[in-house]
C-alpha positions, 0 to 999 in steps of 0.5 A, a space after each residue: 140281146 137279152 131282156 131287149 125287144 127286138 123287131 124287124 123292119 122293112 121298107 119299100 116304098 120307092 126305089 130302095 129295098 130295105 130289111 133292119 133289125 133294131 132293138 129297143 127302138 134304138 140299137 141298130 143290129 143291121 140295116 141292109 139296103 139295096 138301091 135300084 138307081 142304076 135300073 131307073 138311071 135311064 129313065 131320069 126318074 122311078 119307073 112304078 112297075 120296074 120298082 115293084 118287081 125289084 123290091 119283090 125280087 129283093 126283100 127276102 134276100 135282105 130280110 134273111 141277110 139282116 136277120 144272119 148279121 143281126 145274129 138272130 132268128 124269126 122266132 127272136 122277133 118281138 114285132 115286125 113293121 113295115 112302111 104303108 104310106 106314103 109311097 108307090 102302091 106297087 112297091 108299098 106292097 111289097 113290104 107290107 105283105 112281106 111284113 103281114 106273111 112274118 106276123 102271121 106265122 110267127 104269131 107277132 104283132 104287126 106295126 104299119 108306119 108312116 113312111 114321112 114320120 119316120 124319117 123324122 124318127 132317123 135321129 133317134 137311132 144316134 146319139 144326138 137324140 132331139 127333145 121335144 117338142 121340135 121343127 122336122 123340116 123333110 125334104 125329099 123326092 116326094 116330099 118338102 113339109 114342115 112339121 111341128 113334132 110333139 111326141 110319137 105320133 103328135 105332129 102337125 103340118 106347119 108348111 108345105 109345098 105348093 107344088 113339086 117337091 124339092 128332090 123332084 126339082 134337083 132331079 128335072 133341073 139336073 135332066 135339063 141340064 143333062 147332069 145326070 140321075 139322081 140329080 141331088 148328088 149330080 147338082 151338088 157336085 156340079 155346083 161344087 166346081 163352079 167359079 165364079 158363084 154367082 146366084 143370078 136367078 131369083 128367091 123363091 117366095 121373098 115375101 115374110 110371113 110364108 110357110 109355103 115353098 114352091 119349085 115350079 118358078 125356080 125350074 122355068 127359071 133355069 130353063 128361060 136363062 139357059 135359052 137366053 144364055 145357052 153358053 152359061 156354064 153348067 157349073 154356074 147355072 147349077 150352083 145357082 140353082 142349088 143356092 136358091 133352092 136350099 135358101 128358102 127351105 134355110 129360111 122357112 125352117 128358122 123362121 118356123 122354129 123362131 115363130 113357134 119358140 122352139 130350138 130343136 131343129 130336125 132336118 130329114 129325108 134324102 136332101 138332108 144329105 147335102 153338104 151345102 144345105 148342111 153348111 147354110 144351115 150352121 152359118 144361119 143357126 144361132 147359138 141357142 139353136 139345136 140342129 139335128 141331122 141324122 147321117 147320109 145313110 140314115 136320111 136316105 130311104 131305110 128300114 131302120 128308122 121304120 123298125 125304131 118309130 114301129 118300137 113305139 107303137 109296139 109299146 104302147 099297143 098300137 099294133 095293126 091288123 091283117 086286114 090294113 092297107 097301104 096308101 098313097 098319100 100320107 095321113 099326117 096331119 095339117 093346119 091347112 
């Protein structure tokens, strides 16, 4: 694209590889992502050291496929970004360095991105573009936080979970209940063929004036009913499952967004994809309220939104070293 800055993302912080390139920090030209579900499958869970490997196995081939769809070659690069935290430091790695070899050879400046902040740049990469300042509401396999979002970079932690994260519980609940891996996408479609619908287990942190969550109580919920009524059907049990778990994260982010008086709402991350949080989401909104949720493909784990958020960064000089690191945890930050 003439006249156009054009960089390369990468990401791999988990169990997804991924290699985008993307102009002007809004165009996508490609996004290629390969998933190692089918190599923790059996494990119910993301194996460190089996993920690292993949993702080293994995990342030039897609960095060479995205580069071959996108129609270009390195020496039309003007930047390269990767993810550097939060994640597994194993697979972080293997972006960064991978990231760290293209900078230092092609003599461009290198954007290290911060894995949760850029999922809350998806959006962007679509037409309904969210205004600030907005309510990020992230919800993952690692992650369930509230953001106030101001601009790029601004944001502040508003509420998070005091425990396990929402797509970890989907994941214990659905391995409890021998459902499958990943237990999101194995809940929801259990949950879809219960009959009777009844939600018989309790609201996660009723009290008002909250911007906790918690999964840890709902998960021994579900075990104490099914070994107290272990003929209650999986469907049943699921769909109350599901139901309680997407209600207080309903209710935290309106109530959030109605304490701060602001109308735009993102929903981000992996759980965002979910068709039932998606339908209480519209039933509860109100008129004056903007919800903004990026597709399936862009709330999953991808470089693409790496590569959009990194533009920002390469436009106003914030580039990285050679010398930077990855991390753990994130390094956004919190009011508590």
């Amino acid at each position: 694209m003439k006249n156009a800055v054009i960089g390369l993302g990468l990401e791999s912080s988990c169990d997804e590889t991924s290699a985008s390139i993307v102009a002007d920090g809004k165009t996508v030209l490609s996004n290629e992502i390969v998933s190692q579900i089918d190599l923790h499958r059996e494990y119910c869970g993301v194996v460190p050291e089996i993920a690292s490997r993949a993702h080293l196995e994995t990342i030039n081939i897609l960095i060479d496929r995205a580069l071959s769809r996108a129609g270009i070659g390195f020496a039309d690069l003007d930047y390269v970004s990767a993810t550097a935290r939060p994640g597994l430091i194993g697979s972080l790695l293997i972006a960064l360095q991978s990231s760290k070899a293209i900078s230092y050879a092609m003599g461009i400046p290198l954007i290290a991105v911060d894995h949760l902040e850029a999922h809350l740049y998806a959006p962007f990469l679509e037409k309904n573009m969210p205004a600030y300042p907005y309510i990020g509401l992230l919800i993952s396999g690692g992650n369930t936080a509230i953001y106030r979002v101001a601009g790029i970079g601004l944001i502040e932690t508003i509420g998070k979970t005091t425990d396990d994260a929402v797509g970890e519980a989907f994941d214990k609940v659905s391995k409890f209940l021998g459902l499958g891996y990943p237990g999101g996408p194995a809940i929801e479609k259990a949950a879809a063929m219960a009959v009777a619908k009844r939600v018989f287990l309790p609201k996660i942190l009723p009290g008002p004036d909250d911007r906790r969550f918690s999964y840890s109580g709902i998960k021994t919920a579900v075990i104490t009913h099914m070994k107290a009524h272990p003929d209650t059907d999986l469907n049943e049990i699921a769909y109350a499952f599901q139901e309680r778990a997407l209600e207080i994260l309903v209710r935290r982010v309106f109530s959030a967004a109605r304490d701060e008086k602001i109308a735009n709402i993102v929903i981000a991350g992996g759980v965002a994809a979910n068709g039932r949080l998606r339908e209480m989401l519209r039933d509860e909104s109100r008129p004056d309220e903007n919800i903004i949720i990026a597709s399936p493909l862009l709330c999953t784990d991808n470089a693409a939104m790496v590569c959009g958020l990194a533009y920002h960064y390469f436009i106003s000089g914030k580039h990285d070293g050679l010398d930077c690191d990855v991390h753990a945890r994130t390094a956004l930050s919190s009011r508590s």
